[in-house]
LOKEKE-678928 format. One record per atom (N, C-alpha, C, O): residue in one letter; x, y negated, z negated. Coordinates in steps of 0.02 Angstrom, whole numbers, plus 32768, in hexadecimal, padded with zeros to 4 digits. Each point is the difference from the previous one (the first is absolute). Layout:
N
AXYZ...
END
This chain:
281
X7F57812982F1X80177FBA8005X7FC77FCF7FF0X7FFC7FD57FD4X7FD680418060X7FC87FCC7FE7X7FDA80007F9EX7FDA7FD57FE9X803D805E7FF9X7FF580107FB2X802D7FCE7FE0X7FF37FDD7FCEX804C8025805CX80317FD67FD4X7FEC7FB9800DX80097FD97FD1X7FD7800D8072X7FF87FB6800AX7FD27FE57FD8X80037FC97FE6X7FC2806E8014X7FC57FC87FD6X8015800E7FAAX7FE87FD77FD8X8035804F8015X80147FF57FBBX80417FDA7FFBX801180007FC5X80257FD7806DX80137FD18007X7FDB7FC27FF1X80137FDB7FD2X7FBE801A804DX7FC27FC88012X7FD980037FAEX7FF37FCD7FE0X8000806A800DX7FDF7FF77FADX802C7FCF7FDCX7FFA7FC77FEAX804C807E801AX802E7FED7FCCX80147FB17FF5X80027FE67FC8X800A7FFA8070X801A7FCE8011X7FEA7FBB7FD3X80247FD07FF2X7F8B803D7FFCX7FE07FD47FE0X80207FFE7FA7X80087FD47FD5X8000806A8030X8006802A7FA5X80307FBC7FCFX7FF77FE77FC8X803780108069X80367FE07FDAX7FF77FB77FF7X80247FE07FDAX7FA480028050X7FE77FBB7FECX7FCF80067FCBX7FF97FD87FD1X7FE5805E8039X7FC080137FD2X800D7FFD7FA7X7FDD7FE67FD5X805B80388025X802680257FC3X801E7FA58005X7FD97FDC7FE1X804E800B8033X80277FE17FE5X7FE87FB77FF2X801D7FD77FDDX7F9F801E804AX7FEC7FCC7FEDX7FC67FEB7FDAX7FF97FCA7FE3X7FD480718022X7FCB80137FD6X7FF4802D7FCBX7FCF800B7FDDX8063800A8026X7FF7804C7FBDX802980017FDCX7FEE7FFE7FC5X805C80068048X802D7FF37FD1X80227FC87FC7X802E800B7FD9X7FAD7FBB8031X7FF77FD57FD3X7FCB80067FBEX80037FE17FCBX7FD4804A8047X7FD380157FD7X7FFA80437FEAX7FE080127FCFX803A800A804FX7FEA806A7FF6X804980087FEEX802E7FE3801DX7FD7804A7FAEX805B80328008X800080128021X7FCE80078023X807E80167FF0X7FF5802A804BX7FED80497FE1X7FE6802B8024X80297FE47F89X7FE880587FF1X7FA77FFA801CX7FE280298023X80037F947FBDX7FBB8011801BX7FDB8013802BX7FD6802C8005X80597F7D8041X800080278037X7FEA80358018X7FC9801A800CX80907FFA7FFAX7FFE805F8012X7FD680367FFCX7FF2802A802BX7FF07FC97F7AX7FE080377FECX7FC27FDF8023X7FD8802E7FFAX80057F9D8027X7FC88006800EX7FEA800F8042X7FC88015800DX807D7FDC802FX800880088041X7FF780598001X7FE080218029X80457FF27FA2X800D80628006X7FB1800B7FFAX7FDC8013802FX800C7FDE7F8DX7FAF80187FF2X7FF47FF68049X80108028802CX7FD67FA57FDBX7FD47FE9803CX80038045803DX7FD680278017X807F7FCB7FF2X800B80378045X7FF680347FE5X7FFD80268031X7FFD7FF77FA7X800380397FECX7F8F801F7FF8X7FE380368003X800E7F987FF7X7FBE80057FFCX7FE37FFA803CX7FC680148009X805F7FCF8027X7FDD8017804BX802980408017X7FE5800D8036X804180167FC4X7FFA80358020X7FDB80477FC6X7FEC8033801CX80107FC67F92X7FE380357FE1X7FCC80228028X8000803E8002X7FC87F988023X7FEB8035801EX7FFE80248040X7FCC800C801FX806D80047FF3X801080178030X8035802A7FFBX80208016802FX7FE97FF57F97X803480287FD8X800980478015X7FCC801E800EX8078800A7FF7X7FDA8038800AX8035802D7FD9X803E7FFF7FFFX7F8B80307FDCX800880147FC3X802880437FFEX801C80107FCBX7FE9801C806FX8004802A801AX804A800E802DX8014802F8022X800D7F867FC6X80338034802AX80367FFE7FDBX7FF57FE07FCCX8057803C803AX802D80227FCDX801B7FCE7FC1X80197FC88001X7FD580657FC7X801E7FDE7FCEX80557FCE8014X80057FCD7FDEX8026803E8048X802E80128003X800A7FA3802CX801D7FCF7FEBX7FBA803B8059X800C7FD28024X7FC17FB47FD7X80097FC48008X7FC180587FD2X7FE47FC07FCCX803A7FD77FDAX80067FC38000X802B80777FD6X80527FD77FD8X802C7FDB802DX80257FD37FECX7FD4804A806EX803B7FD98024X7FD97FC78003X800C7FD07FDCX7FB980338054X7FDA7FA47FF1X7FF67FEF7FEEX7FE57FCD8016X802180407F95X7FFC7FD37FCCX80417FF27FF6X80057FC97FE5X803480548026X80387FDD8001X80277FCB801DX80247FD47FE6X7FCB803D8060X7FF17FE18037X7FF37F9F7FE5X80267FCF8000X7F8F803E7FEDX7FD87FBA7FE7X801C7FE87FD0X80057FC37FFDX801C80707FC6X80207FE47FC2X80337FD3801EX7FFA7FC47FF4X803E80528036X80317FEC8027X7FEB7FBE801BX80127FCA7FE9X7FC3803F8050X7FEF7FC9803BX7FCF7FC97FDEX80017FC58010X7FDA80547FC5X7FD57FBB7FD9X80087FEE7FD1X80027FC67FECX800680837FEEX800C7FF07FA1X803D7FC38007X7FF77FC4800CX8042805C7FEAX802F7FF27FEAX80277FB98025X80247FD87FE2X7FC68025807BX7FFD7FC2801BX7FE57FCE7FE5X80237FD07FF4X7F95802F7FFBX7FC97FDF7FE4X801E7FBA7FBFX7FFC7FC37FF9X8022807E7FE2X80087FD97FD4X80467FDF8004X80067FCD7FDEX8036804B804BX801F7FD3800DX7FFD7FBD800FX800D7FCD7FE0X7FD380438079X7FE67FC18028X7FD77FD07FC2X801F7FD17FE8X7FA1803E8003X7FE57FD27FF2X800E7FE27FBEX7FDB7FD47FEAX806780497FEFX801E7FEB7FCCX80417FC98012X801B7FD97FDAX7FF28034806EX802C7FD08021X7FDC7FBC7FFEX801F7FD47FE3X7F948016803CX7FD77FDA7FF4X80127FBB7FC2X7FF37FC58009X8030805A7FB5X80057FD97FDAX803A7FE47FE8X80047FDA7FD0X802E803C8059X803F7FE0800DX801D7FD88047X80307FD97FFEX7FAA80378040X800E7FD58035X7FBC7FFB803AX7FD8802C8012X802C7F997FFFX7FCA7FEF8039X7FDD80368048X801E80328013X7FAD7FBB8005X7FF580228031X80458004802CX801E80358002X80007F888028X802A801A8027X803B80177FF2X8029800E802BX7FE37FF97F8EX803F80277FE8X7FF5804B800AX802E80248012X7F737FFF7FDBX7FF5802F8016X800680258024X800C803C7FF9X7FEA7F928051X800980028032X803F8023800CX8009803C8009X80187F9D7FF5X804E80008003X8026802C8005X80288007802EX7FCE80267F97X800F80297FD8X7FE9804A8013X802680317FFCX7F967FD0801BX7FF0803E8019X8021801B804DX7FF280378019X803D7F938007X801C800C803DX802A8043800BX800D80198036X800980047F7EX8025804F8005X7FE7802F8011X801B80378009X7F977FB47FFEX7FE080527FE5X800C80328052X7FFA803D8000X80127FA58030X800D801E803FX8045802A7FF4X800180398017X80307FB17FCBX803080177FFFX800C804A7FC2X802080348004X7FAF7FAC7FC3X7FF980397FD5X7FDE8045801EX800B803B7FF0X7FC77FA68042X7FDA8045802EX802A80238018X8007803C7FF4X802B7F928042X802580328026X803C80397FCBX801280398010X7FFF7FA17FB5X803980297FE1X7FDA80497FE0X801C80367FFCX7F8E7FB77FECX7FFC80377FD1X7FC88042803EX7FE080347FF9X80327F9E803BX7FD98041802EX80378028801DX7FFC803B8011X804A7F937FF3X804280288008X801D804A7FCFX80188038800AX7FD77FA27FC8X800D80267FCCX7FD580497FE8X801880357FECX7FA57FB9801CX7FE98036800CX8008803F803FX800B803D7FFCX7FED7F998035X801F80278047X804180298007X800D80308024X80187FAE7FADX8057800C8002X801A7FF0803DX802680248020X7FC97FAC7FF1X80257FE0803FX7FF47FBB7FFBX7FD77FE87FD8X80577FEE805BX80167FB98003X7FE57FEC8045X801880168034X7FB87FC07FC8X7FD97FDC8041X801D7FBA8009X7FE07FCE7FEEX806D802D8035X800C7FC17FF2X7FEF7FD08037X801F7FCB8006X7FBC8043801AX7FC87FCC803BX7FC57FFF7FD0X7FE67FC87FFFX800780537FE8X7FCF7FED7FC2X80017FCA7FCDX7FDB7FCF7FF8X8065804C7FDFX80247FD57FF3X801C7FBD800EX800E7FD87FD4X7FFA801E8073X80127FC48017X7FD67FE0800EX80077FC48009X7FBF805C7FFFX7FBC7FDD8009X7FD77FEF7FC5X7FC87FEA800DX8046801D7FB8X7FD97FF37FBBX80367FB57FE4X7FEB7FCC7FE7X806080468027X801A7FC87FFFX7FF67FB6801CX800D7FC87FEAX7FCF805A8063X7FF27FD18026X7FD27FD47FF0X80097FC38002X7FBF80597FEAX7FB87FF17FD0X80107FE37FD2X7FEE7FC57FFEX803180517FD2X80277FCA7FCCX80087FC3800DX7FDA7FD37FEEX80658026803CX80007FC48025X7FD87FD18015X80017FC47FF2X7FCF8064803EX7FEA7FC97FF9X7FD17FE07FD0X7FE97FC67FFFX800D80697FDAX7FC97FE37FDDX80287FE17FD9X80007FC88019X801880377FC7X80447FD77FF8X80017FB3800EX800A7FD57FD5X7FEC8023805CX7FF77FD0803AX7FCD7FDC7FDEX800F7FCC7FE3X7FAF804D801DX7FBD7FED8003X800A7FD77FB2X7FED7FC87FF0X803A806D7FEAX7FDE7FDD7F9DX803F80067FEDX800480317FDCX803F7FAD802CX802A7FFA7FE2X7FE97FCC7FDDX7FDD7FDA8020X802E80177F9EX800A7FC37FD0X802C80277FC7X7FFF80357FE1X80307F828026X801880187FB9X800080137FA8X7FE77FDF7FD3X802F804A802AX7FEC800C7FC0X802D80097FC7X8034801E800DX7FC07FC87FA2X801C7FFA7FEEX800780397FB9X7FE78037800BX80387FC07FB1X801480287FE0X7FB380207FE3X7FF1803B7FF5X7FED7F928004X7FB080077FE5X7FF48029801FX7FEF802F7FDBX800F7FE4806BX7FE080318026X80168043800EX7FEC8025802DX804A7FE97F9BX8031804C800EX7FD3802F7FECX7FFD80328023X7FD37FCB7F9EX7FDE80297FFAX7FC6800D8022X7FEE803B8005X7FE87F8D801CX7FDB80128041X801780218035X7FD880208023X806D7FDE7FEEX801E8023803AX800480567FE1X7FF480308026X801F7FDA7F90X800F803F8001X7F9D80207FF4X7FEC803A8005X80017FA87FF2X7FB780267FEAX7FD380118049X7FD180278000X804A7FAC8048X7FEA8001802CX802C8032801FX7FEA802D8023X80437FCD7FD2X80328053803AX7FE880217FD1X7FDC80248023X80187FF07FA2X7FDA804A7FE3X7FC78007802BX7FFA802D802AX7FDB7FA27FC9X7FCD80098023X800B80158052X7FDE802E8016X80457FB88008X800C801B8049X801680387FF7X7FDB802B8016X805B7FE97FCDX8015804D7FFCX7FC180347FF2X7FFE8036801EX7FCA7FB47FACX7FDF80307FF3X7FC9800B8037X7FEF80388016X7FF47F877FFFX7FE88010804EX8011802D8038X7FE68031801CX804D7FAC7FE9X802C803A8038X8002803E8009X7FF28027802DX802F7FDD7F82X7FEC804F7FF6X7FC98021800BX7FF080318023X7FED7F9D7FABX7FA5803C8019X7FF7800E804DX7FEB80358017X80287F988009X7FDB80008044X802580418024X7FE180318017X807D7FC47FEBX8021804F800BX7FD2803E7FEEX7FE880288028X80117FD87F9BX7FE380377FE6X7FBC80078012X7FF0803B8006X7FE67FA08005X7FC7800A800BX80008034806CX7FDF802C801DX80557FAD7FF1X7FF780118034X801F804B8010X7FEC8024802EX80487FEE7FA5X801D80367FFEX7FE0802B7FDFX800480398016X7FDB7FBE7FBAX7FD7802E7FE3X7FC280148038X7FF7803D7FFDX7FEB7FAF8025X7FC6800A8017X801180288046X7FE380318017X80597FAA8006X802580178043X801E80547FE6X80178024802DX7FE87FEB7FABX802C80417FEAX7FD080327FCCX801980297FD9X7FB97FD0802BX7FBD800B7FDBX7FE280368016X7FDF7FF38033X801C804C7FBAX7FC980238013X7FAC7FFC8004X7FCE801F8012X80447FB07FD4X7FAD7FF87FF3X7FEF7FC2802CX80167FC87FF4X7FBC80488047X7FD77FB38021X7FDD7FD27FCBX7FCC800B7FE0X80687FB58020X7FEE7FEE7FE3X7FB17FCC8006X7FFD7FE08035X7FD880197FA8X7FBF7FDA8002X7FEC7FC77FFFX7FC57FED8005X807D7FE87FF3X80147FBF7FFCX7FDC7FDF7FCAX801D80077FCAX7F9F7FCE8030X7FFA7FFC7FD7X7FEE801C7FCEX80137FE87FCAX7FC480518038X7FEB801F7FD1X803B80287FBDX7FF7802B7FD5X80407FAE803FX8048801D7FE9X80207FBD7FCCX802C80047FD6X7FAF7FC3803DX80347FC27FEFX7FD47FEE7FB4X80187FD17FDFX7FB3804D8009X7FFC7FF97FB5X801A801B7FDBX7FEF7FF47FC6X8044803C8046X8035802A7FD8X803D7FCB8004X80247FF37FD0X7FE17FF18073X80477FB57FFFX7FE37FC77FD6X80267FE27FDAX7F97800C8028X7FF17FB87FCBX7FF780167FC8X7FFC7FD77FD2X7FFC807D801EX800280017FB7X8030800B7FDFX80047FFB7FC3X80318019806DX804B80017FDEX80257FC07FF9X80347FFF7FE0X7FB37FC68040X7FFC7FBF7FF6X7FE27FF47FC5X80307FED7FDEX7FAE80128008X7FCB7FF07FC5X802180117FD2X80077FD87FD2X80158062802BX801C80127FC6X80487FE57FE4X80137FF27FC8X800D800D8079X80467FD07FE6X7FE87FBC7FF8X80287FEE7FD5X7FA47FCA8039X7FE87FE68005X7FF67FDF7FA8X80127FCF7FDEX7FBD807D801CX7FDC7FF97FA0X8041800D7FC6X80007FEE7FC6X80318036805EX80377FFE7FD4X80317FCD7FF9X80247FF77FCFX7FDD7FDD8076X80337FD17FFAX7FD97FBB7FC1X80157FD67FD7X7F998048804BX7FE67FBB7FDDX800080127FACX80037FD67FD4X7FF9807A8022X7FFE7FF17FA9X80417FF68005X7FFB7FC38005X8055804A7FFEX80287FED7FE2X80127FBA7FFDX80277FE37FDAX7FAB8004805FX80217FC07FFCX7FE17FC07FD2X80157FC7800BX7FB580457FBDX7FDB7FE37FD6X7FEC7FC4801CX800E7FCB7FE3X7FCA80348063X7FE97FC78015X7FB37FFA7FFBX7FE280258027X800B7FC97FC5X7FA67FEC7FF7X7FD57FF78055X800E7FD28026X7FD280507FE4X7FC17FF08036X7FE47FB98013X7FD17FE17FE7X805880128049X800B7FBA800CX7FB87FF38038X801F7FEA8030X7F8280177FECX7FD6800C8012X80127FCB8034X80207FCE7FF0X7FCD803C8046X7FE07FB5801DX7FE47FC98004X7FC480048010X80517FC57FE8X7FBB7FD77FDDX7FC97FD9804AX7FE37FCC7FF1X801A803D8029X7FCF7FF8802FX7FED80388039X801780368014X7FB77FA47FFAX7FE780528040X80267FF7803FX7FF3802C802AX80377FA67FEAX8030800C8039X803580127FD6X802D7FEA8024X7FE580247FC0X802E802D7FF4X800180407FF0X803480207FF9X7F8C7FF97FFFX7FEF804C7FF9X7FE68023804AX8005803B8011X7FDE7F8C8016X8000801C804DX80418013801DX800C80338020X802F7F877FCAX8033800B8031X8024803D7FD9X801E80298023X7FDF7FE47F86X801A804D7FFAX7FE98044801AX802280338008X7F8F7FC18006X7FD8802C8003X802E801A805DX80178033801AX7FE37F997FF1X802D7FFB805FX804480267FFFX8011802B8028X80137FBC7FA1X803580187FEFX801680557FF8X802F80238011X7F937FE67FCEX7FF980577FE8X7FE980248039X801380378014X7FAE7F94800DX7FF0802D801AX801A80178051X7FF78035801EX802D7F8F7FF7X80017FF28045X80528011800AX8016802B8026X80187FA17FA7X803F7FEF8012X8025804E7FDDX8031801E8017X7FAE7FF37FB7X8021802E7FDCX7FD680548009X801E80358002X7FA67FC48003X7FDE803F8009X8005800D8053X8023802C8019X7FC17FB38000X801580058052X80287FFF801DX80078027802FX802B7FA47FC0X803A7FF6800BX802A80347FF9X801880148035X7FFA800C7F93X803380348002X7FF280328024X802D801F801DX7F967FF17FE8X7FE7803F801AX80197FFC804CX8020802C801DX7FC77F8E8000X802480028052X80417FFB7FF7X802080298020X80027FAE7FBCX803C80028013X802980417FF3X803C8001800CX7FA0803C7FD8X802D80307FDFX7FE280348049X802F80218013X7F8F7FED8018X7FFE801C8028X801C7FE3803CX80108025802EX7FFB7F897FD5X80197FE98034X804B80247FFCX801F8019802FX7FF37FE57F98X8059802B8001X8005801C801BX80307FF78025X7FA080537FE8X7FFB803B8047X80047FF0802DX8030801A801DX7FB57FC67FFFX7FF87FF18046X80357FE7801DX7FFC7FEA8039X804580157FA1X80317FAF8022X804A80347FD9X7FFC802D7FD5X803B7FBA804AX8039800C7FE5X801B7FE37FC9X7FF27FC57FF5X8035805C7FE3X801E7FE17FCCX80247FB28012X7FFA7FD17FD9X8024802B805DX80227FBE8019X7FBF7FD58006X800C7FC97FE6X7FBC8039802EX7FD77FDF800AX7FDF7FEC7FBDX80037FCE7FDDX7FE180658021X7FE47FED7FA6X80387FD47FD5X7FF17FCD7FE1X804780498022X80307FC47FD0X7FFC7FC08029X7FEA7FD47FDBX802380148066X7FEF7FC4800FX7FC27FDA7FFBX7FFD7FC37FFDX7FCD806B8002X7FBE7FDA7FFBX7FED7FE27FBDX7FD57FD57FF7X804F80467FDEX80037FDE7FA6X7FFD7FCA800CX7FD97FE07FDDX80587FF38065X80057FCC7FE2X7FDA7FB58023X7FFD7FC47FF3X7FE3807B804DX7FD17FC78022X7FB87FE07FCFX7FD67FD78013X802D804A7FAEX7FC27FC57FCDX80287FC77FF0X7FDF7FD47FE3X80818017802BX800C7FDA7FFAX7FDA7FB58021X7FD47FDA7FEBX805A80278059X7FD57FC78027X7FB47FF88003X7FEC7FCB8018X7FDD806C7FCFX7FC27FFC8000X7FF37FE67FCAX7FCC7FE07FFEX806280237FBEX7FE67FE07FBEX80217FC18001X7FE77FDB7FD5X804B8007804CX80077FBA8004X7FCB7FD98037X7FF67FC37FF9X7FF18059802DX7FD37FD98038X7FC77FF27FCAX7FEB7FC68001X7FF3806E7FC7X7FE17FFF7FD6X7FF87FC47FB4X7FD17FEC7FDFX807B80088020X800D7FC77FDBX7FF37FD6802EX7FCC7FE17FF4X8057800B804FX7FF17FCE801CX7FBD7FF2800AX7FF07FC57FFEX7FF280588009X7FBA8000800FX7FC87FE27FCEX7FE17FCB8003X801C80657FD1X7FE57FED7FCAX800D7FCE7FC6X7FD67FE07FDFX80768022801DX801A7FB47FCCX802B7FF18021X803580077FE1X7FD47FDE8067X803E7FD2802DX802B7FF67FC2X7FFF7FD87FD2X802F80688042X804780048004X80147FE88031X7FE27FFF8036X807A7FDA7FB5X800E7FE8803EX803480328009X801F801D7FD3X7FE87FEA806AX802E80428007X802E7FEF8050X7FE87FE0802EX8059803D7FD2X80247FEB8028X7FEE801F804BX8000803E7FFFX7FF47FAF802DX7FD3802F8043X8014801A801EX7FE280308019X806C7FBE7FF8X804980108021X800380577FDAX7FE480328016X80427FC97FB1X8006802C7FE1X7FC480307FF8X800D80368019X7FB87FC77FCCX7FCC801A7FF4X7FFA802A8051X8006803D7FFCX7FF17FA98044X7FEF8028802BX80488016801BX7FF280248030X804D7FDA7FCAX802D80308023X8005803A7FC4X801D80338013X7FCB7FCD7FA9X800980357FC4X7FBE80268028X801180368015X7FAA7FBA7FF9X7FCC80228018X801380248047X7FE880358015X804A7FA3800DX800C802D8035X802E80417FE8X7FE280368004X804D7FCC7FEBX801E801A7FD6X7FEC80467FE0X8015803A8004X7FBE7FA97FDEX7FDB803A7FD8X7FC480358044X7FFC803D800AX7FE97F95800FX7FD680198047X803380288013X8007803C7FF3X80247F9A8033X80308041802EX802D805B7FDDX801180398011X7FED7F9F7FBEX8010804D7FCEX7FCA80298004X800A803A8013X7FB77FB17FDCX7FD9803C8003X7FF08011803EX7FE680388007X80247F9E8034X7FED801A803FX804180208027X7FFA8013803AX804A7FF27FA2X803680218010X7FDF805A7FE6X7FF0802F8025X800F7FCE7FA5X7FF2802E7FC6X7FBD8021802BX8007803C8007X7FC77FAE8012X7FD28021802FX800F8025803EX7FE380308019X80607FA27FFEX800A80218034X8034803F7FFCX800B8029802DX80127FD57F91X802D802E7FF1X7FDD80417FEBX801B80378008X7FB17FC27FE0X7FE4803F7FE6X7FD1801B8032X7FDF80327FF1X80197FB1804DX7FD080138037X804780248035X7FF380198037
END
């Protein structure tokens, strides 16, 4: 739990970071491919070289799944709708958890279920704005992106939970950022976009932060925090970077934001995961 809170607390920043400093200037293929390098260059050495061909292809699939192929959704969404449309938008990914951990399981958790809905809601609550025809394709590039999250995180946790092999935690996750890298360099050659650099040195710190912290660190807790916690839990906690990344707008560029709504969607979302705690204890 506590894995999942402070990569909550990273994440939370990511989406002001990206949407108000980087994506006006960087593609999002660039982006991506520079957040993957980065993470991928803090764990090379700690790599470990030695263990089965077999489970190196699942965590690189794993990463292709959970970073590659998210990556370039999400931050290709960037250029069709605003931070809080982002926002907005990522409110499914609780619900995509609970269906594809169902699905793997072969069973139906519908207190799980009712509790990822619940999360919805409220977050719901927190960043409803309306949206219009302009923004259909930000909505569909952002549920890919949630779906492909989700998935990884199922799988990451099922794979490791069902694993003969103890797993080493990190010494395992440069086989996941390099299977990232690779869907990453392919989306970027097909997509004939030119190397869009940074043009100042706060913007290569806050990528450098990006790779190294929100995306290299970040996944890593949030993918061991998955163990530790139930599937019902892990799908509700998706969505507590909600209310933490609007306090973040407010904070940093006073947003005005409704207070009523904003804190009964935060209760909302709180009490789900503290239902979901008590259900799995």
């Amino acid at each position: 739990m506590v894995y999942l809170l402070i990569t909550t607390f990273i994440w939370a920043f990511s989406f002001s970071i990206i949407g108000h400093y980087l994506s006006p200037d960087i593609n999002p293929w660039t982006l991506s491919l520079l957040r993957t390098v980065i993470a991928l260059i803090i764990f090379l050495p700690i790599i470990d070289l030695k263990i089965p061909r077999k489970h190196m292809l699942i965590m690189g699939l794993i990463g292709a799944i959970q970073i590659g192929v998210m990556y370039l959704l999400y931050l290709n969404a960037f250029l069709f709708i605003s931070v809080s449309k982002i926002l907005l938008f990522t409110i499914t990914t609780p619900l995509y958890v609970t269906i594809v951990s169902d699905i793997i399981d072969q069973r139906i958790r519908s207190l799980f279920l009712m509790l990822s809905i619940g999360s919805i809601l409220g977050a719901l609550l927190i960043r409803f704005t309306l949206i219009g025809s302009k923004d259909i394709v930000g909505l569909f590039l952002i549920q890919g992106a949630n779906l492909c999250f989700a998935t990884g995180q199922v799988l990451y946790k099922n794979f490791i939970k069902n694993s003969k092999r103890s797993s080493r935690g990190m010494s395992d996750f440069a086989y996941f950022y390099f299977g990232a890298l690779v869907i990453t360099i392919i989306g970027f050659m097909l997509s004939n976009s030119n190397i869009t650099l940074p043009i100042s040195s706060f913007q290569w710190i806050l990528i450098i932060w990006l790779g190294a912290i929100a995306s290299g660190l970040g996944f890593y807790l949030w993918n061991r925090g998955a163990l530790l916690v139930s599937s019902g839990t892990l799908a509700v906690m998706n969505n507590l970077v909600i209310p933490l990344g609007l306090i973040i707008e407010i904070i940093v560029f006073s947003k005005v934001i409704n207070i009523e709504t904003f804190l009964i969607g935060t209760i909302i979302i709180f009490g789900t995961i503290i239902i979901s705690l008590k259900i799995s204890n």
